[in-house]
PyMOL commands that place a pseudoatom at each C-alpha (Angstrom):
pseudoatom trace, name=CA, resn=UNK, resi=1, chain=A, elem=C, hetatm=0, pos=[9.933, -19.714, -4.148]
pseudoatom trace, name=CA, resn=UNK, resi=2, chain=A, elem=C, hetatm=0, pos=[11.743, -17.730, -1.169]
pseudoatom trace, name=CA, resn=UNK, resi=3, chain=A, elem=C, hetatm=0, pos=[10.014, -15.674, 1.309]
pseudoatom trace, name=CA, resn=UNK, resi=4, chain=A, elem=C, hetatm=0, pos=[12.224, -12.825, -0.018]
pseudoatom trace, name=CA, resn=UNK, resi=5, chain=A, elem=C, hetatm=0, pos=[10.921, -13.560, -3.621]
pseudoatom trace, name=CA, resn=UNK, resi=6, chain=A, elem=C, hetatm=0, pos=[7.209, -13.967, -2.489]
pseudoatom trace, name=CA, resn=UNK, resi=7, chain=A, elem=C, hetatm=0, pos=[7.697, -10.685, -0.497]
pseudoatom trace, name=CA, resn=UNK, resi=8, chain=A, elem=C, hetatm=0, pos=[8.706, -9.104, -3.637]
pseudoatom trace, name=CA, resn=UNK, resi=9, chain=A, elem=C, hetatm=0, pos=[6.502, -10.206, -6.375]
pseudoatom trace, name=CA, resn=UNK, resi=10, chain=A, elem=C, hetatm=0, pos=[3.483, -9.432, -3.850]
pseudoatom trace, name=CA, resn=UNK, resi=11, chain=A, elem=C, hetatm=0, pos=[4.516, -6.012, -3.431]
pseudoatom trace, name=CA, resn=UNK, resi=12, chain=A, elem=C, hetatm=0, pos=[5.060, -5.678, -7.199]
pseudoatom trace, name=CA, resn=UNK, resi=13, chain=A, elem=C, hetatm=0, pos=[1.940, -6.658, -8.338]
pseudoatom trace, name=CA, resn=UNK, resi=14, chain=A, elem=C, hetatm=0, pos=[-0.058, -4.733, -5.662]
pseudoatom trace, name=CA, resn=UNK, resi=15, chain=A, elem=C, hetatm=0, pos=[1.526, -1.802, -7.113]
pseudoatom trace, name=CA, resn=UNK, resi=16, chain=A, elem=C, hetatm=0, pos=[3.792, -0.898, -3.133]
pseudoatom trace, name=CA, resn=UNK, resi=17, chain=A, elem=C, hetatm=0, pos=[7.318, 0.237, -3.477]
pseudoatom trace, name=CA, resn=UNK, resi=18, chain=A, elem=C, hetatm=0, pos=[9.419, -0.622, -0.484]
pseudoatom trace, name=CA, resn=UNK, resi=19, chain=A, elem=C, hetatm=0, pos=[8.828, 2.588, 1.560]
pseudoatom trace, name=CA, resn=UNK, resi=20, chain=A, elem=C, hetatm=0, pos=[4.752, 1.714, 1.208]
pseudoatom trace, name=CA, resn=UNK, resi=21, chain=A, elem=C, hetatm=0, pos=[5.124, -1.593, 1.975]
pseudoatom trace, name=CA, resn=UNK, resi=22, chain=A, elem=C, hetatm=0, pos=[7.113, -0.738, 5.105]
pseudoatom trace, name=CA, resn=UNK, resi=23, chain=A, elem=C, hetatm=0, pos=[4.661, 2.046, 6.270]
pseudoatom trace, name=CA, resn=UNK, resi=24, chain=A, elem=C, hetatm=0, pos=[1.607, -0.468, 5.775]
pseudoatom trace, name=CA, resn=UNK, resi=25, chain=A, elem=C, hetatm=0, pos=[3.247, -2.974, 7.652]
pseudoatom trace, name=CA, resn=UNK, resi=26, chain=A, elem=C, hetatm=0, pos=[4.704, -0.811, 10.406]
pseudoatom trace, name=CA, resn=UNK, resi=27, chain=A, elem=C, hetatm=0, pos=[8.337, -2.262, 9.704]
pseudoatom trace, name=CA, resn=UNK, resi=28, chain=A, elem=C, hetatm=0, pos=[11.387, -0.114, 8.699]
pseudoatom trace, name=CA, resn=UNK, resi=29, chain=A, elem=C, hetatm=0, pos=[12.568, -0.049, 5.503]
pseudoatom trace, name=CA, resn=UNK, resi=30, chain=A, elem=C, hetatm=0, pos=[15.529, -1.107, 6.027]
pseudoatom trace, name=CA, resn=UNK, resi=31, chain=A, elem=C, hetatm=0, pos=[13.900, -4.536, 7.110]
pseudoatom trace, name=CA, resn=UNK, resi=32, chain=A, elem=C, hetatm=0, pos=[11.759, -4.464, 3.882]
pseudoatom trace, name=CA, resn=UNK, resi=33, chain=A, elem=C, hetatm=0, pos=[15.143, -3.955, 2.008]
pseudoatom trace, name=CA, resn=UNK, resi=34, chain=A, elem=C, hetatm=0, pos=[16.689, -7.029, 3.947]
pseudoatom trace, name=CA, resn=UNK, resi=35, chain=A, elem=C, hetatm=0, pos=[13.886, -9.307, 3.269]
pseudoatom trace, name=CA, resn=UNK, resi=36, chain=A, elem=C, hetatm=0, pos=[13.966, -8.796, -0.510]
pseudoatom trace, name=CA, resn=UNK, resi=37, chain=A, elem=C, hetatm=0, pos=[17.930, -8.926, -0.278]
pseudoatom trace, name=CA, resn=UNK, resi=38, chain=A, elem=C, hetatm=0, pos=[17.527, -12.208, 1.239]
pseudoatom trace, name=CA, resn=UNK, resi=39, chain=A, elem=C, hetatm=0, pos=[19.271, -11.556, 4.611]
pseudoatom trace, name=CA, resn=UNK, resi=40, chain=A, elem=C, hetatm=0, pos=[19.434, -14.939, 6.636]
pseudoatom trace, name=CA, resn=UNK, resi=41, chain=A, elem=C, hetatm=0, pos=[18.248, -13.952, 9.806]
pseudoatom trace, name=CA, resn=UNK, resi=42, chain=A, elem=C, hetatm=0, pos=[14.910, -11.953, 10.176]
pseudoatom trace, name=CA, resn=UNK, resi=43, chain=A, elem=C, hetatm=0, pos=[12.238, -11.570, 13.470]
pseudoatom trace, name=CA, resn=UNK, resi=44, chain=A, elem=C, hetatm=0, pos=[9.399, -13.422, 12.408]
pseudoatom trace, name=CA, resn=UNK, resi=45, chain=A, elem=C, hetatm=0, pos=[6.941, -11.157, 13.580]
pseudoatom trace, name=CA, resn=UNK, resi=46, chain=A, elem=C, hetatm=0, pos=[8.291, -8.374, 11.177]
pseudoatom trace, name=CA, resn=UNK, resi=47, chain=A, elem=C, hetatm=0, pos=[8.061, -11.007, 8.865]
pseudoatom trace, name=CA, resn=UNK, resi=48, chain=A, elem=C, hetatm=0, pos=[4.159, -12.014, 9.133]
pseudoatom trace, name=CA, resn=UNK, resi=49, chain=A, elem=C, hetatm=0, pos=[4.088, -8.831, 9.496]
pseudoatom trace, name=CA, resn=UNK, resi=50, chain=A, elem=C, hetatm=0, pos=[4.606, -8.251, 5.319]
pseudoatom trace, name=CA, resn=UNK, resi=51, chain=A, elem=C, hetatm=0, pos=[2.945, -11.236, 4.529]
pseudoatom trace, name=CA, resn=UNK, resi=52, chain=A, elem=C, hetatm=0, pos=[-0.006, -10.323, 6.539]
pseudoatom trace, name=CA, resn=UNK, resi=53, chain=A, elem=C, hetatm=0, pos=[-0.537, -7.806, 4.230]
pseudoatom trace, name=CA, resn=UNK, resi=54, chain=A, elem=C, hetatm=0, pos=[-0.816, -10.525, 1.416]
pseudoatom trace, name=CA, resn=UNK, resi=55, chain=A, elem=C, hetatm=0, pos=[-3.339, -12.983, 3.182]
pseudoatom trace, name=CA, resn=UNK, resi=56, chain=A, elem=C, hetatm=0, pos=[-0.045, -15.423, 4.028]
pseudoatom trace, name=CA, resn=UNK, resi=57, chain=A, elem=C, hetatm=0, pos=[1.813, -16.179, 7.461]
pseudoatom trace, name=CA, resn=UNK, resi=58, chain=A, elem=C, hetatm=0, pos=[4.788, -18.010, 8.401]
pseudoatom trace, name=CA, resn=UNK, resi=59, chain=A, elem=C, hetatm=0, pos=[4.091, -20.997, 9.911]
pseudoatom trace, name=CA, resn=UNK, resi=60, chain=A, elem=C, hetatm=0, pos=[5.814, -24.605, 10.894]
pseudoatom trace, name=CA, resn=UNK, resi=61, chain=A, elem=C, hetatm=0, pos=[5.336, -27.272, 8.763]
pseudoatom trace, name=CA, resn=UNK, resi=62, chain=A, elem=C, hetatm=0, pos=[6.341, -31.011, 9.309]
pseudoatom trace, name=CA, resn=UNK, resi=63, chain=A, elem=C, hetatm=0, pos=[9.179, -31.756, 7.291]
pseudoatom trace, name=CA, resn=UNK, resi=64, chain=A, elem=C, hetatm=0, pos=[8.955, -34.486, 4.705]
pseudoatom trace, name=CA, resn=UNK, resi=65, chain=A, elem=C, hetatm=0, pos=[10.850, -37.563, 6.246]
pseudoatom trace, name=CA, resn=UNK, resi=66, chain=A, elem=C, hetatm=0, pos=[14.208, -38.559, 5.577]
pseudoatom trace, name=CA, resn=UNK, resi=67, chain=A, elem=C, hetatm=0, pos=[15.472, -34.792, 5.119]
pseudoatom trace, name=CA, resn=UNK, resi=68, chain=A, elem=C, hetatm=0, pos=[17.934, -33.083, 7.456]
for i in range(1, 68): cmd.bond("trace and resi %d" % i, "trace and resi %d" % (i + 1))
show_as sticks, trace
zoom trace
């Protein structure tokens, strides 16, 4: 699942449209709109940001070996 996927399922089933889940976060909507679009490049912070709200964070992760 993509962030942009989680994002929006989360929001779904707590019942936030975009413009709540942007005011709750403190983000724009705009940004809310460009997560769920998938938009390639995103500030991270505004990112944990929305999944703060959910009980997640973005975080590194080692990488399974052999993958580029």
């Amino acid at each position: 699942m993509t962030i942009s996927e989680f994002i929006r399922q989360q929001r779904k089933a707590h019942g936030l449209t975009q413009r709540g889940l942007a005011d709750r976060a403190g983000v724009g909507l705009r940004f809310v709109r460009e997560v769920e679009a998938g938009k390639p490049t995103l500030r991270l912070d505004k990112v944990n940001a929305l999944l703060d709200l959910f009980g997640h964070r973005l975080e590194p992760v080692p990488a399974p070996r052999g993958e580029d």
